[in-house]
N, C-alpha and C positions, 0 to 999 in steps of 0.2 A: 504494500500500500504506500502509496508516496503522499506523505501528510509532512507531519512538524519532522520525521525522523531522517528522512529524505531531504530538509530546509538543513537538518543542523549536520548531517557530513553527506557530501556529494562530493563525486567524481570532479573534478575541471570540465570535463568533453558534458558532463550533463549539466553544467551551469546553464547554456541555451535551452537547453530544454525545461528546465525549472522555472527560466523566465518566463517561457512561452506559457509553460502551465498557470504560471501569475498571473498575468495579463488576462489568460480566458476565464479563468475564475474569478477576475474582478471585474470583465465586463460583464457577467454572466450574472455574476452576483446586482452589482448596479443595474443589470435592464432589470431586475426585478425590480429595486426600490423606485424607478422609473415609472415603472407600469404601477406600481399601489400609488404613486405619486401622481399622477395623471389621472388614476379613476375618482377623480374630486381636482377636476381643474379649475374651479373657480377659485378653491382654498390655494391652490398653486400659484395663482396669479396675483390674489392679495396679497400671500408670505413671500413672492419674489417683490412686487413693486414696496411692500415694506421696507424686504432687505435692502431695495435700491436706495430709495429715501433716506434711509437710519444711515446706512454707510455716507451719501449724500451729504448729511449736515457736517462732518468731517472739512470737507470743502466749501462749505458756507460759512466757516471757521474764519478758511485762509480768504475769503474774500471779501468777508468783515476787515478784518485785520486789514488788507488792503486799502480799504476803504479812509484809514489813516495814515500808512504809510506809503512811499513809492515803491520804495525794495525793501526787501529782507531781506541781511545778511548780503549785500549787494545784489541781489536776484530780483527781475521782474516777478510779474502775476503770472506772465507765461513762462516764463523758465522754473516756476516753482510749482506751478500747476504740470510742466514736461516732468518731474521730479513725483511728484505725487501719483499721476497718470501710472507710469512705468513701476512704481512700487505696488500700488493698489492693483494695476491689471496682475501681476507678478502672484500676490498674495493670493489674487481671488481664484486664479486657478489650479494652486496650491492647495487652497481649502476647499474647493471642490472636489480636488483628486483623493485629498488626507487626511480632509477636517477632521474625522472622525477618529484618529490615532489619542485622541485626549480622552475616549474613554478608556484605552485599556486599562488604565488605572482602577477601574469601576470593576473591570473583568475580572481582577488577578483579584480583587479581594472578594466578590463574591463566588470566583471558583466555576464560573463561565467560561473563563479560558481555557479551562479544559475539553469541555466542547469541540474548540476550535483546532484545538493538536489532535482529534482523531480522525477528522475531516481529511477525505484525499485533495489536497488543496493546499499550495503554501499560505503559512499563517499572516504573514502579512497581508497578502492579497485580499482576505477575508476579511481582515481588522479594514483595511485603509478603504473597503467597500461598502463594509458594515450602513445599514442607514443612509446610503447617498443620498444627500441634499439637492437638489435639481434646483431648489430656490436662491442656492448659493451663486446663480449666475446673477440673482441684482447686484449683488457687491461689483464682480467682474465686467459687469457691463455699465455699471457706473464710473469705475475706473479708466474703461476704455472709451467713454463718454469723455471723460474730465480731459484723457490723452489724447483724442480730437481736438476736443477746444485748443490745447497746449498747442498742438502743432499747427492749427490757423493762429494762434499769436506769436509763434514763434516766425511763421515765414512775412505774416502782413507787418508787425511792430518790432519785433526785436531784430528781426533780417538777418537770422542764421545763415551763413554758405551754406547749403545743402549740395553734399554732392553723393554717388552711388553709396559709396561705403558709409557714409552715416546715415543714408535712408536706410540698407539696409542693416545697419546696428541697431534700428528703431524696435524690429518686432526678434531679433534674436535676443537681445536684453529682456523682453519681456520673456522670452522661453527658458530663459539661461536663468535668472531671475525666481521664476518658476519650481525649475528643478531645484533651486538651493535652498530657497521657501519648506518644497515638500521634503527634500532632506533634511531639515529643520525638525520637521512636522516628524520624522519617521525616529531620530535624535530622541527626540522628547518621550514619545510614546516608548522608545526603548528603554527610559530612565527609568519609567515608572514599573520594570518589573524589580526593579529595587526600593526605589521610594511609594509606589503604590498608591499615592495623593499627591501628586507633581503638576496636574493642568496647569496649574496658575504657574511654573514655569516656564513650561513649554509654550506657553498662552505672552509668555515677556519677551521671547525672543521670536515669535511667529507676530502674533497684531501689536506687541508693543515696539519691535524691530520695524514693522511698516509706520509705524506712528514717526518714528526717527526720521526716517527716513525720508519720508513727505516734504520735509524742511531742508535747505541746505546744509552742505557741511561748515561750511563758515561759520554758523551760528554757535557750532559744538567747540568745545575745547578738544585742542590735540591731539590727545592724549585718547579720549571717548572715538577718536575718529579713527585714532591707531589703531582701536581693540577691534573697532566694527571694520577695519579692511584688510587687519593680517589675523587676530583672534579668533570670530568668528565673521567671518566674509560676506556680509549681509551688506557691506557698499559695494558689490560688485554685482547686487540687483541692482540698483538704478546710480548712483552716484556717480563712481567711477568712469563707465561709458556713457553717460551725460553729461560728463565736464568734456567730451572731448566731443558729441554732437553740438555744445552751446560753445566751445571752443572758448574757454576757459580753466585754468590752472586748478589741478586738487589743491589741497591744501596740505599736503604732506608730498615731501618729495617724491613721485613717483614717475618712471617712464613713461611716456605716453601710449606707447604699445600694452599697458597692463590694461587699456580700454575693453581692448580686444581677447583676455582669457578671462574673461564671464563664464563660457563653455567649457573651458576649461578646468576652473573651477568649481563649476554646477556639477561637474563629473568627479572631480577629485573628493567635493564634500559627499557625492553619491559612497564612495567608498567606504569613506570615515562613517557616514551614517549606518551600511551595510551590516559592516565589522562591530558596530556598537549593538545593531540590533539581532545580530547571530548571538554576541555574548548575553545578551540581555536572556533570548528567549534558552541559555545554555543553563541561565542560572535560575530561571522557574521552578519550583516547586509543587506549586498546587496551596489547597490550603488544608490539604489533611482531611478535609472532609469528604 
């Protein structure tokens, strides 16, 4: 049977194959929460145009704010709404894909998770599918709402050079972004088969790390800018490859070419996050009951 024991040692030559099986167990899993989600669309469409709204006032923040000053932190409305855009779209289909890794905390102590390791199904794929949220596209399409606006203020008023390569670093940043998001998302849920009441961590570094980031780095001290782009690399969703589409200087000495390993990174933290969560699900126990 290839379940948790199949997840926790496998061959090399059957890591492809293990993925494959993730993937179709989580989309298999999610059309289901799709279809109970859909048989009551009206409640669908209120709980997404909510999510849109709620996530929404986030950016009726920064455009209050506006409203007083010219820039922040040197930055336009549009360059800090390009900054927000790219975080928020980054986040929301993150938590579409993962949201749901902040319960296993909830699993491991009521011994649910047992369940899940006898399933022919790797365990992840189950957890990060568990309950898909289909309403979690208001967030995401609010964000790529906000990052429309950004980029008609960016070419009519602030007059960014656009050329090939920074249109298209526009939507890899969001993908790259993404993945460092849901590696985040998989990080945290891994922690908790130690600490077993952890969301509200893993909840600091996923919507509190977009909260950050929405704003320039100038505003932040050096130091907090250090942690979030060699630490944990949560400026290399949007900051980093945004200082070099508005063509403007980080604030820490870095090459210019580090614009461009987003993907690189979104891969590299894929690994650290892997490796964390193979040990996590290595040191489970159950709860005896």
């Amino acid at each position: 049977m290839r379940g948790a024991a199949a997840e926790l040692v496998v061959p090399v030559r059957g890591r492809v194959a293990l993925a494959r099986d993730g993937l179709r167990a989580y989309g298999l899993i999610a059309a289901m929460w799709i279809r109970s989600t859909m048989a009551y669309r009206a409640s669908f469409v209120m709980t997404t145009l909510g999510n849109f709204a709620g996530t929404g006032l986030d950016f009726v923040a920064v455009l209050l704010m506006f409203q007083h000053v010219d820039r922040l932190g040197g930055f336009s409305l549009g360059e800090v709404a390009f900054l927000y855009g790219l975080a928020g779209a980054a986040l929301g289909f993150a938590d579409l894909a993962m949201g749901t890794m902040g319960r296993l905390g909830e699993k491991v102590r009521d011994g649910t998770m047992d369940v899940l390791l006898v399933r022919p199904a790797p365990v992840l794929a189950q957890l990060a599918a568990d309950r898909f949220a289909l309403r979690r596209l208001g967030r995401t399409s609010q964000s790529l709402a906000v990052l429309a606006y950004a980029l008609v203020q960016l070419n009519a008023v602030d007059a960014v050079d656009w050329t090939p390569l920074k249109v298209l670093l526009v939507p890899l940043t969001v993908l790259s972004g993404g993945v460092i998001f849901a590696a985040v998302f998989t990080m945290g849920g891994a922690f908790q088969f130690w600490a077993q009441d952890a969301a509200e961590v893993q909840s600091a570094f996923t919507f509190g790390g977009n909260a950050l980031l929405q704003y320039p780095p100038t505003v932040f001290a050096k130091d907090l800018v250090r942690g979030v782009t060699f630490l944990v690399p949560l400026g290399f969703v949007n900051w980093i490859p945004a200082m070099y589409v508005l063509g403007r200087p980080y604030p820490l000495d870095v090459p210019e070419w580090f614009a461009f390993l987003s993907p690189v990174v979104a891969v590299g933290f894929w690994v650290v996050a892997g490796l964390l969560w193979r040990a996590g699900l290595r040191s489970y126990r159950s709860t005896g009951s």
